[in-house]
C-alpha positions in Angstrom: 55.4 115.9 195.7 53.3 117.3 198.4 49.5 116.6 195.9 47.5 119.0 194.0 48.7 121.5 196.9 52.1 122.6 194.9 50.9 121.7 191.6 48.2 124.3 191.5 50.8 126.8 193.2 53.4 126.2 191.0 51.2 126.5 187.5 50.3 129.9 188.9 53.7 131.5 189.6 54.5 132.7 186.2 50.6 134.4 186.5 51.2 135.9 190.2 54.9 136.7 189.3 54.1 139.3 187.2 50.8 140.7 189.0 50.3 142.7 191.6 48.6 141.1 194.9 48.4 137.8 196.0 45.3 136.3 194.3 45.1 138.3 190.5 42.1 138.0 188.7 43.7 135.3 186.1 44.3 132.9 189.0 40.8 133.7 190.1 39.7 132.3 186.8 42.0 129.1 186.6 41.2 128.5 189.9 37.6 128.2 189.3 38.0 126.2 186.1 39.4 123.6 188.7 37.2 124.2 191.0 34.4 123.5 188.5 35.6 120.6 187.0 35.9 118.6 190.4 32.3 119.6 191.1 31.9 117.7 188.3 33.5 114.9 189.1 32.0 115.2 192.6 28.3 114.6 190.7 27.2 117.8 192.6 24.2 118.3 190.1 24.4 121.7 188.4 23.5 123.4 185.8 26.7 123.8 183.0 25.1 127.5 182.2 25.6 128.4 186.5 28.8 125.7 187.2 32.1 128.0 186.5 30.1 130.8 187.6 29.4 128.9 191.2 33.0 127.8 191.3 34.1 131.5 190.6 32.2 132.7 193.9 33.7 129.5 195.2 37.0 130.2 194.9 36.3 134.1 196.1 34.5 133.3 199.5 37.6 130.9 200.0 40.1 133.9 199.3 37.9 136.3 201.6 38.3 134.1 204.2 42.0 133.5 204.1 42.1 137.3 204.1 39.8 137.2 207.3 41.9 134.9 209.0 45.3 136.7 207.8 48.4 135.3 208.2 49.6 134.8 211.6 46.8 132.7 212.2 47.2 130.5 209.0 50.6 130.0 210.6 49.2 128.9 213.7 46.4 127.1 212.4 48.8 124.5 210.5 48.9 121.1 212.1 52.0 120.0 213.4 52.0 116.4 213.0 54.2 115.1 216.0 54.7 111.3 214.1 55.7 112.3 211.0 58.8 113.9 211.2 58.0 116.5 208.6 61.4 117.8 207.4 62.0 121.2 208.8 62.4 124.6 206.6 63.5 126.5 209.1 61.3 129.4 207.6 57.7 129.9 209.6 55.8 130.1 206.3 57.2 127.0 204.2 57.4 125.0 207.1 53.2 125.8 207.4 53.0 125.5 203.4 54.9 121.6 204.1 52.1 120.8 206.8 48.6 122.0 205.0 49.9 119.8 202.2 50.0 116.9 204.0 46.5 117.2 204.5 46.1 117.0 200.7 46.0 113.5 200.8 43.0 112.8 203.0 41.6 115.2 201.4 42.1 113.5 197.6 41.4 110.2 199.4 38.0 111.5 200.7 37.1 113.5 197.4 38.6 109.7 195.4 35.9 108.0 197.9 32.7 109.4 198.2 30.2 107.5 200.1 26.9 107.1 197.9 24.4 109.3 198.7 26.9 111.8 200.4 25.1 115.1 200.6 25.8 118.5 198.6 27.7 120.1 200.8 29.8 116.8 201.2 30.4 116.7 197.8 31.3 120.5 197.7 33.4 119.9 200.9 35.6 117.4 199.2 35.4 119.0 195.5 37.1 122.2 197.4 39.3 120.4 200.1 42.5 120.3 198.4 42.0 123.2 196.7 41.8 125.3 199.5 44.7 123.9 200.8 46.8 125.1 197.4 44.8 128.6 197.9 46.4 128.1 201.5 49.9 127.8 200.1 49.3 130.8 197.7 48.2 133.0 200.4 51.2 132.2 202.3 53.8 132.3 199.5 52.5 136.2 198.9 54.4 136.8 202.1 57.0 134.2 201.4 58.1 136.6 198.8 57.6 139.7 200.6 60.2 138.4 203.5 63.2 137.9 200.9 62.0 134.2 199.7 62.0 132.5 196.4 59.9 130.7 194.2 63.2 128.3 194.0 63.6 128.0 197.4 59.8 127.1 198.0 60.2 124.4 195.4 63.3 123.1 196.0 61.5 122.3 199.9 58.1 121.1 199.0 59.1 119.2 196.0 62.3 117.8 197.7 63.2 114.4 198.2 63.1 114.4 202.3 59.8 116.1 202.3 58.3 113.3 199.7 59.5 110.4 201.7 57.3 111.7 204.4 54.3 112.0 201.7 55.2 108.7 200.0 55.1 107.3 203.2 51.3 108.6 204.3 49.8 107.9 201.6 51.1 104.1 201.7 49.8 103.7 205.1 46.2 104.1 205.9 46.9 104.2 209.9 48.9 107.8 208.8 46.3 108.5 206.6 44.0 108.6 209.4 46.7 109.9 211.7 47.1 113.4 209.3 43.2 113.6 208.9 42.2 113.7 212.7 45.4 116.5 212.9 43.9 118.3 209.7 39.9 118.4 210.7 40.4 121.4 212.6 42.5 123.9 210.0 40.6 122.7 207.2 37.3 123.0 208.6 38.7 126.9 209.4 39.5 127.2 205.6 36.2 125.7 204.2 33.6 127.8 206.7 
């Protein structure tokens, strides 16, 4: 299962199934409860009185700027992965959904395996990585939907067996591992500016 990336996305469906737009208020919130908790466990030192209030802005900035970068370039911005084979959709969006969750796990690796003394922003970087990448998928399943898609469909792709061989496969293999960060630096940097 492509990592926290379809997890996140698909606790939220029953919340952005029956709410207007494609980030409600609700997810807002249960997106910053993650948000805050891997702060925590990122030792970014905060106060607990200003901690789900920071991830809350957070987790706004992060949806402004999907917004700002719209869709058609969130579609072009995935990386493509040439050596894995990622199993193809057919279908522009889940097929870009598919290849910002491979980036998950570099992402989970690098938040698993902070250096000591990383910096603040480092820590933030990799508290927010893979959860940027689920807001990714979010954003795109709004207009997943609005084309004629399914909730079924999108699960039945990025939870299916020849898309997991691929993810089993990267995260076994610390040469792909380093193969899908060097083709995710770019996007994700985009999504975390």
């Amino acid at each position: 299962m492509p990592g926290v990336n379809i997890t996140i996305v698909m606790l939220l469906v029953r919340v952005l199934a029956v709410q207007a737009g494609w980030m409600p208020e609700t997810a807002v919130e249960g997106l910053a409860g993650e948000f805050a908790r891997r702060i925590q466990q990122a030792k970014v030192e905060i106060a607990p009185e200003k901690l789900l209030p920071a991830a809350r802005v957070g987790v706004e900035l992060l949806r402004d700027r999907l917004q700002d970068l719209g869709e058609k370039r969130l579609l072009g911005m995935a990386p493509t992965f040439p050596r894995l084979k990622l199993p193809a959709a057919g279908q522009p969006h889940l097929d870009a959904m598919a290849r910002y969750g491979m980036c998950t796990y570099y992402l989970e690796s690098l938040f698993a395996n902070l250096p000591r003394g990383a910096d603040v922003d480092t820590r933030l970087d990799a508290a927010m990585g893979p959860l940027s990448l689920a807001v990714t998928t979010m954003y795109l399943r709004h207009y997943f939907l609005a084309g004629g898609g399914t909730d079924a469909q999108m699960k039945d792709y990025l939870a299916g067996n020849p898309l997991n061989e691929v993810a089993f496969a990267v995260q076994k293999d610390p040469k792909l591992l380093d193969y899908t960060a060097a083709q995710c630096r770019s996007a994700v940097s985009a999504l975390l500016d």
